[in-house]
Structure formats: C-alpha cells, structure tokens
TILUMLUM-250426 format. One record per residue: y, x, z of N, C-alpha, C, O in turn. Coordinates in steps of 0.1 Angstrom, whole numbers, plus 5000, padded with zeros to 4 digits. Layout:
TILUMLUM-250426
YXZYXZYXZYXZ ...
END
This chain:
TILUMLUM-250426
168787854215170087824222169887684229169187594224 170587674243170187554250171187434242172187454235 170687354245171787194239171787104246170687064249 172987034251173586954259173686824249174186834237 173086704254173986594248174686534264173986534274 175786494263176986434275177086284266177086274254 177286194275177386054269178686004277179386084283 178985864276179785814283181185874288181685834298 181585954282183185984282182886104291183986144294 182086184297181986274305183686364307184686404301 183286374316184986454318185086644308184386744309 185886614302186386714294185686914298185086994292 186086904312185887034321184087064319183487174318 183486914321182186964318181487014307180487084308 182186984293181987024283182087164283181187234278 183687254290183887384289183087424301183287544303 182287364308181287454312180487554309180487674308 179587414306178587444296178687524283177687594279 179887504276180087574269180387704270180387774259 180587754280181187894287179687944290179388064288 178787844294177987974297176887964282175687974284 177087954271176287954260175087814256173987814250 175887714262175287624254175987544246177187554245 174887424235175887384225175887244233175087184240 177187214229177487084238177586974225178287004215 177186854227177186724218177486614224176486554230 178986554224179086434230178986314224178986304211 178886184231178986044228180186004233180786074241 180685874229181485814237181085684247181585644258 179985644241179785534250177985534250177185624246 177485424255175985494263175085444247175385424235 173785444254172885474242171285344251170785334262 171085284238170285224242169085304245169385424246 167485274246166085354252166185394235166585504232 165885324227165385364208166685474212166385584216 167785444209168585564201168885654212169685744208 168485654225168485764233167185874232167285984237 166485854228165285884225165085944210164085994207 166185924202165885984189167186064192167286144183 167886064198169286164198168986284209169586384209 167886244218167386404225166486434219165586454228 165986454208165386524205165886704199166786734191 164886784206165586904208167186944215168087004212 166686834229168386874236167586904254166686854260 168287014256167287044269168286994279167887014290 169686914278170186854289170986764289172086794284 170786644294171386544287172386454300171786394309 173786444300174586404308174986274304175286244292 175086164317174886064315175885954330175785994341 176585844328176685834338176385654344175285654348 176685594344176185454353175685384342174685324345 176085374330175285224321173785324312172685274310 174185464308172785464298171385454309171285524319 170685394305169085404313168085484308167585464297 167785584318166585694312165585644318165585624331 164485594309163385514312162385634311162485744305 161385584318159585674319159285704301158785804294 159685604298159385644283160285704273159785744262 162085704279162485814270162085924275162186024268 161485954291161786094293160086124285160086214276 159286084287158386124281158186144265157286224261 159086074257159986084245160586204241160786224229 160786294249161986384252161286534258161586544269 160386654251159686744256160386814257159886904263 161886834252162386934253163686944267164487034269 163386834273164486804282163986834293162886794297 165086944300164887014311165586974321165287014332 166986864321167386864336168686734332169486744322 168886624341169286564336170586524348170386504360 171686534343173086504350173786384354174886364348 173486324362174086184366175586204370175986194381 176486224360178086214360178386114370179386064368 177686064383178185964397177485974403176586064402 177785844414176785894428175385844426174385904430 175385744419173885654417173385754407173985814399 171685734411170785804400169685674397168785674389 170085524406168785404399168785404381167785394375 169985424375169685394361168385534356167885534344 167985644365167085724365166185694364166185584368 164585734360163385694366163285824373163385924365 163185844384163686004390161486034388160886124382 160885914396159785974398158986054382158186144382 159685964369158885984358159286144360158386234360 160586154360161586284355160486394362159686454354 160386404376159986464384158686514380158486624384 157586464372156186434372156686504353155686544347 157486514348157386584337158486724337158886784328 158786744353159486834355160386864351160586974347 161586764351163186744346163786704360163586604366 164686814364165886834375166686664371167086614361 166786624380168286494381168886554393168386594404 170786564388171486574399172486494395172586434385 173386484404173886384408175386414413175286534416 176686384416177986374423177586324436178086214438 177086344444177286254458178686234466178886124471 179586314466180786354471181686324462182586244466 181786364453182986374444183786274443184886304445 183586124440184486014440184485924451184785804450 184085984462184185924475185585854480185685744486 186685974475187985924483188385854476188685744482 188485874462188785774447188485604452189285514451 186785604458186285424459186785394472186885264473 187385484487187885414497189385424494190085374503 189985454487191085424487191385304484192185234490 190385254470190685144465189985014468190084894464 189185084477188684964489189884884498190084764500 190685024504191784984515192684904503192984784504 192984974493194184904485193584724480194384634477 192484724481191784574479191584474489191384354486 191484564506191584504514192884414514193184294512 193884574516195184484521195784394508196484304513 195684394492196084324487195384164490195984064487 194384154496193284014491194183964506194683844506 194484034518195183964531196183914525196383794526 196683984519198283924515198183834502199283794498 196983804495196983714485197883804471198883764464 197583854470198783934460197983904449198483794445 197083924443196483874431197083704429197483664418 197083644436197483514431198683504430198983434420 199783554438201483574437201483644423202283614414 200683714425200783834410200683744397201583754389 199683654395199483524385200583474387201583504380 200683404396201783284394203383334388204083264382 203683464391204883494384204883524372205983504366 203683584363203283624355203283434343203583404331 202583344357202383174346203883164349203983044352 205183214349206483174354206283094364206682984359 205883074378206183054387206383114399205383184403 207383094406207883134417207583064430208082964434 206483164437205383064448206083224456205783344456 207183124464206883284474207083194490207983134496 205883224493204983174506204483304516204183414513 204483254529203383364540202083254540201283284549 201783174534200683084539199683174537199883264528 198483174544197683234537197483424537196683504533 198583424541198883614543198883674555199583644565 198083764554198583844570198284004572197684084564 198684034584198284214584196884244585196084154588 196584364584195284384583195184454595194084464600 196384534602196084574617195284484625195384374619 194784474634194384424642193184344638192484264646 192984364626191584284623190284344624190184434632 188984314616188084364620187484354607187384264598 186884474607186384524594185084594595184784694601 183784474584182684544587182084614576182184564564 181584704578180884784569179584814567178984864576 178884774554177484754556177584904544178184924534 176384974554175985134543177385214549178585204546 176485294559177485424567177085544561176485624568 177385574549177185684544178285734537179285674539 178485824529179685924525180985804526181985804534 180685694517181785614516182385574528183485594532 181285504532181785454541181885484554182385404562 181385594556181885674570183385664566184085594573 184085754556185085784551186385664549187585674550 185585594547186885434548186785384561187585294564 185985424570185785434585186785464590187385374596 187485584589188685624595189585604594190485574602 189485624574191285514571191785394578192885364582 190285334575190485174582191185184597192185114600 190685284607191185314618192585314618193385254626 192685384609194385464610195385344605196585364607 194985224598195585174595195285044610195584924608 194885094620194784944633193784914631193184914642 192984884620191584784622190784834631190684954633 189884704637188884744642187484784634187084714625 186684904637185884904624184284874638184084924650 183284744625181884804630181084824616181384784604 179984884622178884904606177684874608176984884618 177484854597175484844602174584964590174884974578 173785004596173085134587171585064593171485014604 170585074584169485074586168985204592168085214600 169585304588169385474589170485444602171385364604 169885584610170785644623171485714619171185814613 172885674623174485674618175285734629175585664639 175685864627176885894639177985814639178485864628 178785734642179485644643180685774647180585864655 181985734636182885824639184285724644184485604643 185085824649186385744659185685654665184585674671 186285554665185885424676185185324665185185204667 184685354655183685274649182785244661182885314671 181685114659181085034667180185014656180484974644 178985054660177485054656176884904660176684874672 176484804649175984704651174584704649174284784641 173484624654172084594654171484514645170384494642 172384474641171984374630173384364618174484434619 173084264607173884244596174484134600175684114600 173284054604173983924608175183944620176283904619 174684024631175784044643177484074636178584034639 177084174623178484254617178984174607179784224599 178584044604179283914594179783814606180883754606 178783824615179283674624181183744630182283674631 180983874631182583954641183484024631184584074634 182884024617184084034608184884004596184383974585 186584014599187183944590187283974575187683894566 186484144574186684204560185184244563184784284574 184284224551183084274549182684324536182484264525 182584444537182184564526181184614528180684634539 180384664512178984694511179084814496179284794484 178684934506178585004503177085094507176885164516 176185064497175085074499174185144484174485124472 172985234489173285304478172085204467171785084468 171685284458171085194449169485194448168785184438 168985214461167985184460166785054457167184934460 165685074453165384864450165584794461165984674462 165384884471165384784481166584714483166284614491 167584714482168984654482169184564473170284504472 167884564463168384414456168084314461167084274466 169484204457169484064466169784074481169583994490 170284214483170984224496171784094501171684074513 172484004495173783984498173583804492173383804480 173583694497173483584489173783464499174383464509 173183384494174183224497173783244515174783224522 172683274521172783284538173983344536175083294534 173483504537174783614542176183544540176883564550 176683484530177883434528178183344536179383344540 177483254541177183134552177483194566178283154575 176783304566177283344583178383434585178783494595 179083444570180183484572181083404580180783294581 182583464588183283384597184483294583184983344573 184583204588185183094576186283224575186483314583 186883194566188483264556188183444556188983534553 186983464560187083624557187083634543187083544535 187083784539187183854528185883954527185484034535 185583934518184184004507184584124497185384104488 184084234501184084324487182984404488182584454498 182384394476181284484471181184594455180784574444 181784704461181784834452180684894452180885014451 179484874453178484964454177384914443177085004436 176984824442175484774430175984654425176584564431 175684664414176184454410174884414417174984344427 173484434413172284364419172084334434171184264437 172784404445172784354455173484264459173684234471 173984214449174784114455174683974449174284004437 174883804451174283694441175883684437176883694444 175783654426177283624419177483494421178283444429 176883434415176883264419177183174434177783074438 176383274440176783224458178183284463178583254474 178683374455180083404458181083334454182283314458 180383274442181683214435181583034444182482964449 180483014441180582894453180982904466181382794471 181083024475181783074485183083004487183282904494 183983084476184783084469185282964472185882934483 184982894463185182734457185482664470186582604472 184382664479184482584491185682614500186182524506 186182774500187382814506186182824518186182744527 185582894519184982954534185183084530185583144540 185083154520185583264514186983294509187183264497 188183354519188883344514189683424503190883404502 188783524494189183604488188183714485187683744496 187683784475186783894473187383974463188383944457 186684074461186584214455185784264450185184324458 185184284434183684284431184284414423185484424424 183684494417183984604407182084654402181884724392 181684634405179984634398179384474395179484374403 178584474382177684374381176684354375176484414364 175684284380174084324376174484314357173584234357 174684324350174884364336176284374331177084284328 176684534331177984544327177884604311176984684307 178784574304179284634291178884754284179484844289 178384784276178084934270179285014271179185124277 180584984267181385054265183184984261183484864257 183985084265185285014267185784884255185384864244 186384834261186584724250185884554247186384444244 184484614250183484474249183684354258184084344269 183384304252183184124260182584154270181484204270 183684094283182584084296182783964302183883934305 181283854308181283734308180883744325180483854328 180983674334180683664347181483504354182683454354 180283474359180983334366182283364381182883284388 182483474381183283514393184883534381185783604384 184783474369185883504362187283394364187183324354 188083374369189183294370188983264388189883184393 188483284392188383254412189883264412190483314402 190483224426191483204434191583354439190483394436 192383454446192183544453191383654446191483764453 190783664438189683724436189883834428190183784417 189784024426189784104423188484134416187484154422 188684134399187184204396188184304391189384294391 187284424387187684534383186184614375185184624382 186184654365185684714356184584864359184484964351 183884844371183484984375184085084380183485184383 185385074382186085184382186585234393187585294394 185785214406185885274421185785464420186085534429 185385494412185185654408186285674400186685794398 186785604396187285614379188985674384189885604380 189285764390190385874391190185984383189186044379 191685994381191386174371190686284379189686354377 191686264393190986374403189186364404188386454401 188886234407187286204408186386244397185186284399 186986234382185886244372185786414369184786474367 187486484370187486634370186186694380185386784377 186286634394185686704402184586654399183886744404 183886584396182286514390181986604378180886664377 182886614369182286724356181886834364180686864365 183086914371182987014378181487034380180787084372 181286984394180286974404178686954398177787024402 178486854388177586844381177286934372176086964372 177986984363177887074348177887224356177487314349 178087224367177987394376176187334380175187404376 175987254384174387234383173087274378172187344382 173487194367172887174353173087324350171987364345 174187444350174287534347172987654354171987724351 173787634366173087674377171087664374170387764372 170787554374169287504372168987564359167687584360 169187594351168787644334168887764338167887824335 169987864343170187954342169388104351168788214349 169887974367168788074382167688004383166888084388 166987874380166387764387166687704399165887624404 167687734404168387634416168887524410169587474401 167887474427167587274422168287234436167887134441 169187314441170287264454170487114449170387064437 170687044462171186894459170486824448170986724444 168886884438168386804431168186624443168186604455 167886544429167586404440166286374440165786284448 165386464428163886444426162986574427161786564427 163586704428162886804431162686914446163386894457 162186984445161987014459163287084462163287144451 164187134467165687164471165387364471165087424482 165587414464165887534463167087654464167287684452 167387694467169187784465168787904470168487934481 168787994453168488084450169488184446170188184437 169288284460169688404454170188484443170188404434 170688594439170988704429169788784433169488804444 169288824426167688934421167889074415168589074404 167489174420167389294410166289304402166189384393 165289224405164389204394164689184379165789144375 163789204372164289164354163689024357164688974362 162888934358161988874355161988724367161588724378 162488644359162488484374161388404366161488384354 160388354372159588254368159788144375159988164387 159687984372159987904380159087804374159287764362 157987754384157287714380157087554390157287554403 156887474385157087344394155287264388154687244378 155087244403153487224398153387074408154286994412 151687074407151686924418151387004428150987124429 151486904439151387014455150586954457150486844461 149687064456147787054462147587204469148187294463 146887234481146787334491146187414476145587374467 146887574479146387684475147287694462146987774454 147887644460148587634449149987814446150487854436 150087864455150887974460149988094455150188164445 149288094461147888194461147088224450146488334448 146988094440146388114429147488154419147088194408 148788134422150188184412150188354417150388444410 149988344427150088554428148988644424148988764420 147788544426146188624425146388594409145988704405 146888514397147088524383147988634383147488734386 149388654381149888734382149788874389150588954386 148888894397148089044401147089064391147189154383 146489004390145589014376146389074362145989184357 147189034357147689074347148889184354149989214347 148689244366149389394369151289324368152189394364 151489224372152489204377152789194389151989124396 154089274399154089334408155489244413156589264409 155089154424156489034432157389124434157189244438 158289064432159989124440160189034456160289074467 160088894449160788784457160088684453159288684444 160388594463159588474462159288344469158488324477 160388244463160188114472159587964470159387924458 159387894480158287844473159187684483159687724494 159387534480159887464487158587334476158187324465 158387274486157587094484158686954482159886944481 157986884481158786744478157886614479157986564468 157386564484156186414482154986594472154586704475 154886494460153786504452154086614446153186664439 155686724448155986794437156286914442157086894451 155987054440155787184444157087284435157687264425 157087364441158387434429158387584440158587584452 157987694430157687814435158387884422158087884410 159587984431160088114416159588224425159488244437 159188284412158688434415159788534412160488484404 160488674416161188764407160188894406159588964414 160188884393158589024395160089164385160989144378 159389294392160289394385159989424373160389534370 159189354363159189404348159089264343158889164349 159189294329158889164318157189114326156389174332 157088994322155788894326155188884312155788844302 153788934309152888914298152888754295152988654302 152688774282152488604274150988584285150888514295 150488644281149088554287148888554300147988484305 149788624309149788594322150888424326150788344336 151488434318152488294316151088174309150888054313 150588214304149288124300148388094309147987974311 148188174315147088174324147688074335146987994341 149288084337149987964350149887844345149887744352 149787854327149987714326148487644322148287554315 147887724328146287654325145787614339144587574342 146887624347146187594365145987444357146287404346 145187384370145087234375146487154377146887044373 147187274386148287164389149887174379150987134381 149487244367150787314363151587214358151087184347 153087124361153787084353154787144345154787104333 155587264349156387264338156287394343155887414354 156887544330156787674337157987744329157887744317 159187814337160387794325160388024330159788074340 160888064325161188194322162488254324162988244313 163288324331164088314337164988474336164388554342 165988514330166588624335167088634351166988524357 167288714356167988714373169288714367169588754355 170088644379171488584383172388714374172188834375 173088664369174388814364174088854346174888884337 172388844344172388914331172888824317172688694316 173188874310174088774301173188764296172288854298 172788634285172088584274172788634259172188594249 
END
C-alpha cells in the first residue's frame, strides 16, 4: 500500500484524495527538520510539503522509498529538484492556484500604505486620535512598478489598471505586456518612474540579493515597497534604513530569509515596529479558496503520477500526459538521456516476447522518461534486465488508467 506523509497543515481535501484513491495518509502539523524528516519517510512513497520544510540531496537520498514529492505552493527552492530528479522523485508544484489570493492582497497593501492606514490603525488602538490627510493619497493616477511578469504579476497587472494606475514591469524573460502595461529595459528605468514597486519574482538563486541599499536609493523619494515573493531577495536592513530616513515612505514584506517552523513561535526581524510598515506572516496564498484549490491541484498530481505516470506540470521531470490504455501492463521508466536509450528498452523487452501497445517517450537536461503499455503482464526478468541498462534510474510498474487496485 502506497503512504503519504503531508506536513505543514496541508489542506484537508488533499488528504481525501489520496485517501480515495487507496493510499494511507499521515499528517504533521508543522514542518520537520533534515534528521526528523528523514527518519519519518521512511517507507513513505509521497511526501507533501509546503514553504518552510527543506528536502535536501541528503534526505532524498535518505528516502528509497520516495516516489514523488508535492510542493503545497508556488515555490519549489525549499526542493533540491536536481537531487530529486537524479534519484527519480516527481516534484510538483501549485503554480496557479494562489495567484488571485497574493494580488489581491498586494492591491489591498497598496492602497492601505497610500493612505497610511497602518499607522491611523496604531494610533487609535495607543488611544489617540490622529485624523489627518498628511501623508495620504489615491492610488489612481499613480504608477506602479512591477518587477517579475509572470502569473502574479501579469494578474495584478490588470487589477492595478482597473483601479487608474499606471502599470510598467520589468522581466528578464520576454513578457507579453497585457492592457496598457509598459514594458521597461531595465530595473533601474522601473524604480526611477515608480510610485509603488513590487517584486514578485520566482525563487530561483539567482534572485538572491535582488533588492538592497542601491535599488532602494534609486527609488523615487516617498514611494512604496512591497515584496511578497522570497524573503532572500530582498536586504532587510537596507529597508529598514530606507525607512528611517523617510525616502521610503511605507513597505509591505510578508516573506523572510528565516521564517518560523510553525504557528505561534517567536518571530524576530529588524523591519519590526517601522512607521507605515506592513509585515504579514507568509500568508499571500494563505485564503481558504487558495489552500482548497492547492490541495486539489496538487494531491490530483501526486495521484495522477503513482497511479498513470503522468508527470504534466512536473518542475524536474520530462513533462508527460498520458493517456487511458487497453493494455494490462504501463512501465515507466525514467533513465539518463544518452542516445539509444529507446531502442535498447524495446530490443530488452522483444527479447523476453513482450509485445508494445503504446509508447511515449519525452527528455529533460540530463533526464529521459519513456512508458511503455505492452498487452500482457511484463516478466520479472525482463523488468531486471531494464534495470541493469547503464542508464537506468528508477523503473515503477503500472496498471492502465481505470483498473482498480
């Protein structure tokens, strides 16, 4: 029987997934260091996980029995995707799912930090009554830059529109620019011309130290800062000195290069007591609607991949979406991709008088992934014989789509 460990509060629906299609499910509530992540998969073939636990090269290699691993958000850095990949463990991922959840509360962070509302919000709370326009204003007519044009921020692209602003962005990647968004050449061009500057960028290394005492420097004096996307792209210290000086007139942080294991705990950061300033606890995804549709989306995956070997929307294997078979028999074999590698999987399997149905075969960098559907059971030693190639990483055994377990 397959076994699920789910960590970090996973949404409820994923649990009756998995459970629905015959696996046993074991949850955590909160994440798991490398030692006790590493002694708690053992014998678990799928392990759901979302922004704080870290699967390192050495739990996955810790972990023989682990076949495919679930990133409950959009980031997969807390992954080592290449280790995964190279001992043939699926990572997938939400790309979509809490998109509208983090622009919503982008716009709602915008327009509170214009209007200063966090500090009105204090001062009534210390009993005082500061009711002032100093300092406040609309956000029509302003200009709003967006660093990282992808799902998010295409998508707060338009809102931003609809609410007057002017929007520009900068993408290192070529970006269809939607409505009257304005495509900038540089980072520096889209700080020097905007009043609101957001970074939504994904988590790759390269984006660390994106963001620091320059960048804040060529910001235009009294603009507004928010960064929902990596705490490490960004310097905490040069914001809060920002800050201080009043050339920053207000920010928005909700990630940070070291956040909390789990609800409740002590969280220390020098951006703590600022003027204007919005921190918020990770929680740009953190909607009912967003986490329902992340269990969803993810745990149909992980189902999907154990069940057909469709590795659709995998983030480290070669991209497959596989069919329903009248064959008895799915082999899915994920090897290193070296020429001939196809040929020597059908010339073994002809040998041992196994006869193809179907047959697809997709690449990746270093990593190969070919299912066979043959119309009878597959001999043990013809399954031996795949896993004695040169290139063989992992070789899993498969009923076709529909047959119950």
């Amino acid at each position: 029987m397959l076994k699920a460990l789910l960590l970090e509060n996973v949404h409820p629906l994923a649990i009756e997934i998995l459970a629905a299609n015959g696996i046993e499910v074991v949850t955590k509530t909160g994440a798991l260091d490398e030692a006790e992540l590493i002694e708690a998969l053992q014998g678990v073939h799928l392990l759901g996980i979302r922004s704080k636990t870290q699967v390192t090269a050495k739990v996955i290699e810790s972990a023989p029995d682990l076949v495919a691993i679930g990133a409950f958000c959009i980031g997969t850095n807390q992954i080592d995707l290449k280790s995964a990949a190279q001992h043939g463990v699926a990572v997938f991922n939400a790309p979509f799912s809490n998109t509208r959840s983090v622009v919503e509360m982008a716009i709602s962070e915008i327009i509170s930090l214009a209007r200063r509302i966090p500090e009105r919000d204090k001062a009534l709370h210390d009993g005082v009554w500061d009711k002032t326009a100093e300092g406040s204003y609309e956000v029509r007519g302003k200009t709003l830059g967006i660093i990282g044009y992808g799902n998010i921020g295409t998508q707060l692209s338009v809102i931003a529109e609809n609410l007057g602003m002017r929007v520009v962005f900068y993408d290192t990647a070529e970006k269809l620019a939607l409505g009257n968004a304005q495509r900038l050449h540089s980072m520096d061009e889209l700080l020097r011309v905007s009043d609101f500057v957001t970074i939504h960028v994904d988590g790759r290394p390269g984006n660390a130290g994106l963001f620091g005492e320059e960048q804040f420097a060529k910001m235009k004096k009294g603009a507004i800062f928010l960064n929902l996307s990596r705490g490490f792209v960004m310097d905490n210290e040069a914001l809060r000195s920002a800050v201080l000086t009043g050339h920053i007139a207000g920010a928005a942080v909700d990630v940070f290069p070291t956040e909390p294991k789990k609800r409740g705990d002590r969280f220390e950061s020098e951006l703590r007591g600022l003027p204007n300033v919005i921190l918020t606890p990770h929680i740009g995804g953190s909607t009912l609607e967003a986490q329902e549709s992340i269990g969803e989306f993810v745990a149909n995956k992980l189902k999907d991949y154990v069940r057909t070997g469709s590795t659709t929307l995998s983030v480290n294997l070669p991209n497959l979406a596989l069919e329903s078979t009248t064959g008895v028999t799915r082999i899915a074999f994920l090897h290193r991709n070296t020429p001939g590698v196809l040929a020597a999987v059908n010339n073994t399997l002809a040998e041992f008088g196994t006869n193809i149905e179907g047959q697809l075969l997709a690449t990746r960098g270093e990593i190969g992934y070919v299912v066979t559907d043959t119309d009878a059971s597959v001999e043990l030693d013809a399954l031996n014989a795949l896993k004695n190639m040169e290139q063989y990483i992992r070789i899993r055994v498969l009923p076709p789509i529909g047959v119950k377990h």
